[in-house]
C-alpha positions as CSV (number, residue, x, y, z in Angstrom):
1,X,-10.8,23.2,11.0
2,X,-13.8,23.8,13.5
3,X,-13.0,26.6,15.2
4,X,-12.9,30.4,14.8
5,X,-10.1,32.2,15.6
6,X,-10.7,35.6,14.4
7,X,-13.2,37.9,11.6
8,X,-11.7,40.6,10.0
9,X,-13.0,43.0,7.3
10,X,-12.8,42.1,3.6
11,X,-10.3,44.9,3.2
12,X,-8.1,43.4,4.9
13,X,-5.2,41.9,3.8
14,X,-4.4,38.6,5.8
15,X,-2.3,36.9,3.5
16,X,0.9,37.7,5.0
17,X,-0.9,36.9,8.6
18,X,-1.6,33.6,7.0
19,X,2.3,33.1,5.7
20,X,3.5,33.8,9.0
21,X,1.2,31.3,10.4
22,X,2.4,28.4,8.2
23,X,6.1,29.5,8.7
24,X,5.1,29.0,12.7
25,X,3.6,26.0,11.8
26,X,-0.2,27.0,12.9
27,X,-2.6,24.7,10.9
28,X,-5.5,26.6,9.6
29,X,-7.8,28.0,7.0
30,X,-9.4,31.1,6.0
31,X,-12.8,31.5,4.5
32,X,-15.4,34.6,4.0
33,X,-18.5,34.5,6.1
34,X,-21.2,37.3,6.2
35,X,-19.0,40.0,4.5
36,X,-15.9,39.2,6.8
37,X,-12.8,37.1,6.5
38,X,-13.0,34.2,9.2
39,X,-9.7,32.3,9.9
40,X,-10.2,28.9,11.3
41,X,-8.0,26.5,13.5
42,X,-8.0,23.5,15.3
43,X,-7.8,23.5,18.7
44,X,-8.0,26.4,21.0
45,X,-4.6,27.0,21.8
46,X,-3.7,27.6,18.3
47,X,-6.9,30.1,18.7
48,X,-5.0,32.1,21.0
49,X,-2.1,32.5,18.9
50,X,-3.8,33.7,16.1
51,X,-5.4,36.7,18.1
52,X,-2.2,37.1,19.4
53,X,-0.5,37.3,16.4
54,X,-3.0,39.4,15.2
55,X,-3.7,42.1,17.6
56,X,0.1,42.4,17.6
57,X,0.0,43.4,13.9
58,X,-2.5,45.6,14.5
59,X,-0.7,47.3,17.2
60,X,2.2,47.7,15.0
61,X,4.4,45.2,17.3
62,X,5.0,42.7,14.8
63,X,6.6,43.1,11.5
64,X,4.5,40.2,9.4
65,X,5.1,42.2,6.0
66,X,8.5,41.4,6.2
67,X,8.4,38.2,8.0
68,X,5.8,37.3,5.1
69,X,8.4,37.9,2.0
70,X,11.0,36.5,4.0
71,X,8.5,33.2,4.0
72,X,7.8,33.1,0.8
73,X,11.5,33.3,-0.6
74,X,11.6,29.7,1.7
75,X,8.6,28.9,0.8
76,X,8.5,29.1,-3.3
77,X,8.5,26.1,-5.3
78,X,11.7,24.3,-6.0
79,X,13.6,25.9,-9.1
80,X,15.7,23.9,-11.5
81,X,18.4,26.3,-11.1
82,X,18.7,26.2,-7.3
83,X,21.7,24.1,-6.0
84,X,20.2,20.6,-4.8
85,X,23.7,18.1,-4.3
86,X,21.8,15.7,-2.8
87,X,19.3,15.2,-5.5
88,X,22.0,15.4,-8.2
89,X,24.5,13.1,-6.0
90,X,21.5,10.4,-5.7
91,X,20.5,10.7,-9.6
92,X,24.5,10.0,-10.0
93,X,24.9,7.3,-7.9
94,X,21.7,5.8,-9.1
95,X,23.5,6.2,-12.7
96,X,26.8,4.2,-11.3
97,X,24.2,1.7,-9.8
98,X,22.9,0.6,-13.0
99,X,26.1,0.6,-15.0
100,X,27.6,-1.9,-11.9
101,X,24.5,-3.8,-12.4
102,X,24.5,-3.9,-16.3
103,X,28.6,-4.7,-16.2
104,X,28.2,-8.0,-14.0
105,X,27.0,-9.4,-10.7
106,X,29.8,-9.3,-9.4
107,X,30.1,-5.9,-9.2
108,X,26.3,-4.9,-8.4
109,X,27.5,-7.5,-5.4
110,X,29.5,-4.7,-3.5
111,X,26.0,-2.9,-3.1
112,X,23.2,-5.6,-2.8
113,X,21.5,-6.3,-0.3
114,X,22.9,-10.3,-0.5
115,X,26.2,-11.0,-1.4
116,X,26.4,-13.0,-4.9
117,X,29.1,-16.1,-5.3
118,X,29.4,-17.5,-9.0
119,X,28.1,-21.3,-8.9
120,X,27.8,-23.7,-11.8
121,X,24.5,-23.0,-13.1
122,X,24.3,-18.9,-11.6
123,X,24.7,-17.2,-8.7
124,X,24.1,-18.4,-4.5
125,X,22.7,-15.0,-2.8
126,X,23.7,-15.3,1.0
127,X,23.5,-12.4,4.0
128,X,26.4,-10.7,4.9
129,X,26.3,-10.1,8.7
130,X,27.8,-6.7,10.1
131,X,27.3,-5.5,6.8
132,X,24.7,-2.6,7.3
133,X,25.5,-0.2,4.5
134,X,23.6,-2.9,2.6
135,X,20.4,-2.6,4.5
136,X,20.3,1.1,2.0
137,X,22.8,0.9,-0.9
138,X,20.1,-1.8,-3.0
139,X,18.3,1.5,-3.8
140,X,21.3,2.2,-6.4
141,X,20.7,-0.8,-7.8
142,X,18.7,-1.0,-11.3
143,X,17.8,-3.1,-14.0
144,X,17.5,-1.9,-18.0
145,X,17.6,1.5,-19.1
146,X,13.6,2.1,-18.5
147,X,14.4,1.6,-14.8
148,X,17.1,4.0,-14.3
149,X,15.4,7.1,-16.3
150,X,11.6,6.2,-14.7
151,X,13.2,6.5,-11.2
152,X,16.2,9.0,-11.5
153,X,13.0,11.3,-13.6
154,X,11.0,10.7,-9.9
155,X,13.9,11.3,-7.8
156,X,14.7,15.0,-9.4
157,X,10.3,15.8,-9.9
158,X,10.2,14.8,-5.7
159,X,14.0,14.6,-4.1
160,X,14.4,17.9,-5.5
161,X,10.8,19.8,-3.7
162,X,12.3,18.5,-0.3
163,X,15.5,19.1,-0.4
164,X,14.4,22.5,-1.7
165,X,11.9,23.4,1.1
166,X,13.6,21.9,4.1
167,X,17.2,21.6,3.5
168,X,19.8,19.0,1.9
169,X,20.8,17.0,5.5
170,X,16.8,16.6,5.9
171,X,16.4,15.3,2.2
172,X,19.7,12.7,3.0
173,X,18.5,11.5,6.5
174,X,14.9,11.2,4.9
175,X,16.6,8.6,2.1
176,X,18.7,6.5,4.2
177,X,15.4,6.2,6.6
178,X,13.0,5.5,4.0
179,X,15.8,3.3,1.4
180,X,16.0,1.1,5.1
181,X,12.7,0.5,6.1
182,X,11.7,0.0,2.2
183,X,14.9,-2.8,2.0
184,X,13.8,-4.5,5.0
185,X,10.1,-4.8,4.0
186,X,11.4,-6.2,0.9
187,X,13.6,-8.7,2.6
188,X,10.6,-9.9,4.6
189,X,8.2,-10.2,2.5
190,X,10.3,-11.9,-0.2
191,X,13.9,-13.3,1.7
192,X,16.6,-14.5,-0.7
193,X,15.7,-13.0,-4.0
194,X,17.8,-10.1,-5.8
195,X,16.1,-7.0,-5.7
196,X,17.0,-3.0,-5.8
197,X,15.9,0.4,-6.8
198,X,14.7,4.4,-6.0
199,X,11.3,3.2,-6.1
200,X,11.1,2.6,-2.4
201,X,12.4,5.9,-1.7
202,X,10.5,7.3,-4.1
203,X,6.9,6.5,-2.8
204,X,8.3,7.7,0.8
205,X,8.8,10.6,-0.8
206,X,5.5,11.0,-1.9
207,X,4.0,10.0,1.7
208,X,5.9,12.5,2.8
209,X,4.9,15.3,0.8
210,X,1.5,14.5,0.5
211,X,1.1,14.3,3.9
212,X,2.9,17.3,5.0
213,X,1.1,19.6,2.3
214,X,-2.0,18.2,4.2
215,X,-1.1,19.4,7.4
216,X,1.2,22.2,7.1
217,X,1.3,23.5,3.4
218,X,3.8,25.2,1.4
219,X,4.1,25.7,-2.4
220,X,7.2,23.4,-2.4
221,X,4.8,20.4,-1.9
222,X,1.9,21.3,-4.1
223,X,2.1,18.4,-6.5
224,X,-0.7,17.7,-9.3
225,X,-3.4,15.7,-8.2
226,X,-3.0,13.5,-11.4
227,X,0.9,12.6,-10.3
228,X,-0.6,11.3,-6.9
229,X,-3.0,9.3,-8.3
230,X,-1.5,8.3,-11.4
231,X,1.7,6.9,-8.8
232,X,-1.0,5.3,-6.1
233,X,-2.6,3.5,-9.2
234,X,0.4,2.3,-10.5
235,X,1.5,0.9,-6.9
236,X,-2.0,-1.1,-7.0
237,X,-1.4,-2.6,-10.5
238,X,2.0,-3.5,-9.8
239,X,0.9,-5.5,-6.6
240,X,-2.2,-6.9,-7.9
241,X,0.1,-8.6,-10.4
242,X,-0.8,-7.1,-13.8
243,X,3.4,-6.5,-14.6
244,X,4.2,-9.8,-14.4
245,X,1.3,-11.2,-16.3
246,X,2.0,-8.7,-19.2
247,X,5.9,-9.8,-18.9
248,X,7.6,-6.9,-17.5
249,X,8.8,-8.8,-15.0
250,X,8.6,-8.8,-10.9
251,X,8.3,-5.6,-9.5
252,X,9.6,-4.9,-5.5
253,X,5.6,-4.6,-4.3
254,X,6.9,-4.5,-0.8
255,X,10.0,-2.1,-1.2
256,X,6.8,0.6,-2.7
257,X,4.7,0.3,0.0
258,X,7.3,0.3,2.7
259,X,8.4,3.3,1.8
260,X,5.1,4.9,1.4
261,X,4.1,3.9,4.7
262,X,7.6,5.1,6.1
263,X,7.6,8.6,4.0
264,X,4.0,8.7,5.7
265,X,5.4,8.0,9.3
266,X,8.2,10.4,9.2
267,X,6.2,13.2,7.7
268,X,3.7,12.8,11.0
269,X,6.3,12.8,13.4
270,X,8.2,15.8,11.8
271,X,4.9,17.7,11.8
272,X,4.4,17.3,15.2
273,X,7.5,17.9,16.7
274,X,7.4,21.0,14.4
275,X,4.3,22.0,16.2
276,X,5.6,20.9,19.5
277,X,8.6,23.1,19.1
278,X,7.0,25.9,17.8
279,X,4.5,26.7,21.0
């Protein structure tokens, strides 16, 4: 943020000015310079349409008091007790996922990414062509008890601030784009071994978030500063190793970053064809 937009006197309320902006996706920040309230932007366009805005308000053409609450009823964080069926149906499915998967192969088969045919000494993992839906279902798959509650814990703490903030069809087509790309880079990087849960998903979540509250914030998406770095160092000891030396076993290194590199990708294109839209 380099370039002034506007000064206005201390007394001056521009917090609902400043909603408004985020709800119309205007990138920018306000500070107090020489006894005045400076708001700052990016680009001069976005310069324009602050003063705009703003000389409109003043005038008495433009309603931002109301437009203001009306932002931050959409805009508050996410509430346990608000209605999120995706979040709840993936926590669910995640739950019937690890139950297939503790039962028998056999039955985790229907949803892995490799179909699994009993041989004498185990199991013969082969590809199943024209069989998409497994390119995203391995994200219901899960391993011991400790797997299931870590993820389905993440799932509600990040599904649940997205599906909150921009809607339940955004939080599903989010999923099956980042449970995809996460698969995939899993299949790559390690072909022919079993593999499956959230955790993908989960750390596109994260991308996503964290890069949106970067570039067009909203208290939906302010997370801790501890959770980010607590799940970023956690995706460095996991690939450096350190889980399978202490012997809890392999971990889907790919799958994470995947999905953090897709949550990041889709979060950038949103955000500009939010911005896009909105001039």
């Amino acid at each position: 943020m380099n370039l002034e937009a506007l000064r206005a006197p201390l007394s001056k309320d521009l917090r609902p000015l400043s909603v408004f902006l985020i709800d119309k996706g205007v990138a920018h920040q306000i500070s107090e310079q020489q006894g005045e309230q400076v708001v700052w932007v990016m680009d001069r366009e976005s310069a324009v349409l602050v003063r705009a805005f703003y000389e409109r308000f003043l005038a008495g053409e433009l309603e931002i008091g109301a437009i203001a609450g009306e932002s931050r009823a959409q805009d508050r964080p996410a509430h346990p007790k608000a209605f999120l069926p995706v979040t709840l149906l993936l926590i669910v499915a995640s739950i019937i996922g690890a139950g297939l998967t503790s039962l028998s192969p056999e039955l985790s088969s229907v949803l892995s990414y490799y179909q699994l045919t009993a041989v004498d000494n185990g199991y013969l993992l082969s590809e199943a062509p024209g069989q998409y839906w497994r390119w995203f279902t391995p994200v219901f798959l899960h391993f011991g008890f400790l797997h299931i509650t870590f993820n389905a814990l993440w799932v509600w703490e990040l599904g649940r601030r997205i599906e909150f903030q921009q809607g339940s069809l955004w939080l599903l087509l989010l999923t099956v784009a980042v449970g995809v790309a996460s698969n995939l880079a899993q299949v790559w990087y390690t072909p022919g071994q079993l593999f499956g849960g959230m955790s993908g998903v989960i750390y596109g979540y994260l991308g996503y978030i964290v890069v949106w509250q970067r570039f067009a914030p909203v208290p939906a998406y302010e997370l801790p500063k501890g959770i980010v770095i607590f799940m970023l160092a956690w995706l460095f000891i996991c690939m450096v190793g350190f889980t399978e030396m202490v012997g809890l076993g392999a971990i889907a290194n790919a799958a994470h970053l995947g999905g953090l590199v897709s949550g990041i990708v889709v979060a950038v294109a949103a955000i500009v064809l939010r911005t896009l839209t909105a001039r």
